[in-house]
C-alpha positions as CSV (number, residue, x, y, z in Angstrom):
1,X,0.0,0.0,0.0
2,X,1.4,3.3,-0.8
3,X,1.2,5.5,1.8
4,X,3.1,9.0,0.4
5,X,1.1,11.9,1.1
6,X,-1.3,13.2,-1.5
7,X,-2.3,16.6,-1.0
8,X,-5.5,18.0,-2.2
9,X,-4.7,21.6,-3.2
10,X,-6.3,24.5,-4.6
11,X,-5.0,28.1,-4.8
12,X,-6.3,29.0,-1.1
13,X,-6.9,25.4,0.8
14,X,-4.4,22.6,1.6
15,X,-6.1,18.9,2.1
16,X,-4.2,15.9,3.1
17,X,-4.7,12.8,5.0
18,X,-2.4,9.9,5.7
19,X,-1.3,7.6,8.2
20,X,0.5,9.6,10.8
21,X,4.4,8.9,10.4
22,X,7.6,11.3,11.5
23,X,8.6,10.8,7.9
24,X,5.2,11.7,6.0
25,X,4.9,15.0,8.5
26,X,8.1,16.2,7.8
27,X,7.0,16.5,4.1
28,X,3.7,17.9,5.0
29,X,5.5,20.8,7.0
30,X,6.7,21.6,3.5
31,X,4.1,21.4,1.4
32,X,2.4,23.9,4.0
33,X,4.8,26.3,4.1
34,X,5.3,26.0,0.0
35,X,1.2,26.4,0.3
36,X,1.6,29.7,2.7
37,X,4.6,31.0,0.3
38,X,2.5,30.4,-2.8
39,X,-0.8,32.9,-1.5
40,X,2.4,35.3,-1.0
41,X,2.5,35.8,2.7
42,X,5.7,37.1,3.9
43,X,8.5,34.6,4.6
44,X,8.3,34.6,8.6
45,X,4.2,34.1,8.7
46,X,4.6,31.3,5.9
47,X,7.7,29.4,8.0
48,X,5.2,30.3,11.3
49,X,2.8,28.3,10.0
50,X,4.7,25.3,9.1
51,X,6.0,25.2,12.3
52,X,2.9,25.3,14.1
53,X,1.3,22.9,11.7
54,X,4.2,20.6,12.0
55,X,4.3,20.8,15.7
56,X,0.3,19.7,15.7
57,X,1.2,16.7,13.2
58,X,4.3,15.7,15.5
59,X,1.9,15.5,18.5
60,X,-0.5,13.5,16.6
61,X,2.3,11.2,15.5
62,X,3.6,11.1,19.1
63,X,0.7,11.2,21.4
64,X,-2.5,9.6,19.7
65,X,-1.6,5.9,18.9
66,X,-0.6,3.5,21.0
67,X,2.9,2.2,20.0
68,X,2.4,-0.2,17.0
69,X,-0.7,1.3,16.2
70,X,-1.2,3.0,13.1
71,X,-4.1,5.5,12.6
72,X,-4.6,8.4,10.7
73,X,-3.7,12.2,11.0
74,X,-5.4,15.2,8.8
75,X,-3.8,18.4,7.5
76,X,-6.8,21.1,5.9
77,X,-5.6,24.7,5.9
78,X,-7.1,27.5,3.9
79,X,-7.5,31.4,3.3
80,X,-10.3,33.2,3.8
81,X,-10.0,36.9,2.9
82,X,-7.9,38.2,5.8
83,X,-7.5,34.9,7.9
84,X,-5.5,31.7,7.8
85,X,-6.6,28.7,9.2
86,X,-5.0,25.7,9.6
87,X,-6.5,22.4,11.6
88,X,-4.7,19.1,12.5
89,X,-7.5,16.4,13.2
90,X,-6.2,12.7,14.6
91,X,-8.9,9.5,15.1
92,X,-6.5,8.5,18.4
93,X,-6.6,8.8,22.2
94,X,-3.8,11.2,24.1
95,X,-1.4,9.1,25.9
96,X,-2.1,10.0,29.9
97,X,0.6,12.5,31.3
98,X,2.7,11.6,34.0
99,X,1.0,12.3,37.4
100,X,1.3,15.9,38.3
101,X,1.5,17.0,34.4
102,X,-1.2,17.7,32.2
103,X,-1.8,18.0,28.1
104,X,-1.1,21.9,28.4
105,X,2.5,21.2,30.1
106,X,4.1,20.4,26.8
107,X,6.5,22.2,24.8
108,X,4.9,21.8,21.5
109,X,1.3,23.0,22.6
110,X,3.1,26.5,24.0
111,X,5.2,26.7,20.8
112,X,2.0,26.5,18.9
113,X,0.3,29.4,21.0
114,X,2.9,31.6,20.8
115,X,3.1,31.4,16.8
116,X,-0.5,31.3,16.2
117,X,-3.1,34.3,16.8
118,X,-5.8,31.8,18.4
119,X,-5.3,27.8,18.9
120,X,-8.2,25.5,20.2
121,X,-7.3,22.0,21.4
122,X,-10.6,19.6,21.4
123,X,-10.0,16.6,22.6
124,X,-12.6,13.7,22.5
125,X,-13.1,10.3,22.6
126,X,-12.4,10.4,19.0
127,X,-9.6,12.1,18.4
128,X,-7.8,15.4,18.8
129,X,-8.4,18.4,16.6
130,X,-5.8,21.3,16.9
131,X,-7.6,24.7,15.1
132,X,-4.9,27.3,14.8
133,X,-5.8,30.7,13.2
134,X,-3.4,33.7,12.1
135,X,-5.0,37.3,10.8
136,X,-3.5,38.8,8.1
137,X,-1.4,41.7,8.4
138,X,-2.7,44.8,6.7
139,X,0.0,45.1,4.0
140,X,-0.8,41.1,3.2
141,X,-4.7,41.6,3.2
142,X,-4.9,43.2,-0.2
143,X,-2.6,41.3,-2.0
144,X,-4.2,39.0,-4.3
145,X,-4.9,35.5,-3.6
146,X,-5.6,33.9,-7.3
């Protein structure tokens, strides 16, 4: 079975979904940054949201299936006028922390929040969605997106 990412892509979204692997993410993180550079968003926004997109993929990878498991992990992230939005969506369960920690203690989850304008963490019995959302600068607003 070939499992290399195929991403669905139009000039303003980004739609993949594949099992969650380190190596498969890794390429993802650059397809969404190539997706970012391509609606013409300055070079630190675009590499901002790869990272934080590729930090929500690695905790998918690292978090929601047991070990041995395999499961899928979703990468949809689009342009809406001013806004970006970007969602990682798993079909796992969280790993418990370790007692005294929670889900909020980890690095990944603050680096997302501090490169994102707003990030919402749902988790549920099926699955984990991370919604991360960045507003436009002004200068970047009117630039064309077709």
């Amino acid at each position: 079975m070939d499992t290399t990412p195929r991403p669905g892509l139009t000039e303003t979204s980004l739609h993949c979904r594949w099992p969650a692997s380190p190596r498969d993410i890794t390429a993802l993180r650059y397809e969404l940054v190539r997706w970012a550079q391509d609606l013409d968003l300055p070079g630190h926004l675009a590499h901002a949201i790869g990272l934080a997109g590729y930090e929500a993929l690695t905790n998918s990878v690292t978090h929601a299936y047991p070990a041995g498991a395999d499961g899928p992990v979703e990468l949809h992230a689009s342009r809406d006028h001013d806004l970006i939005a970007v969602t990682v969506i798993d079909r796992g369960r969280w790993k418990p922390p370790p007692p005294g920690r929670t889900m909020a203690d980890g690095r990944g989850l603050r680096l997302i929040r501090g490169l994102a304008g707003h990030v919402e963490v749902t988790a549920s019995n099926e699955g984990t969605t991370v919604s991360m959302v960045w507003q436009l600068p002004h200068d970047t607003r009117r630039r064309s997106i077709a």
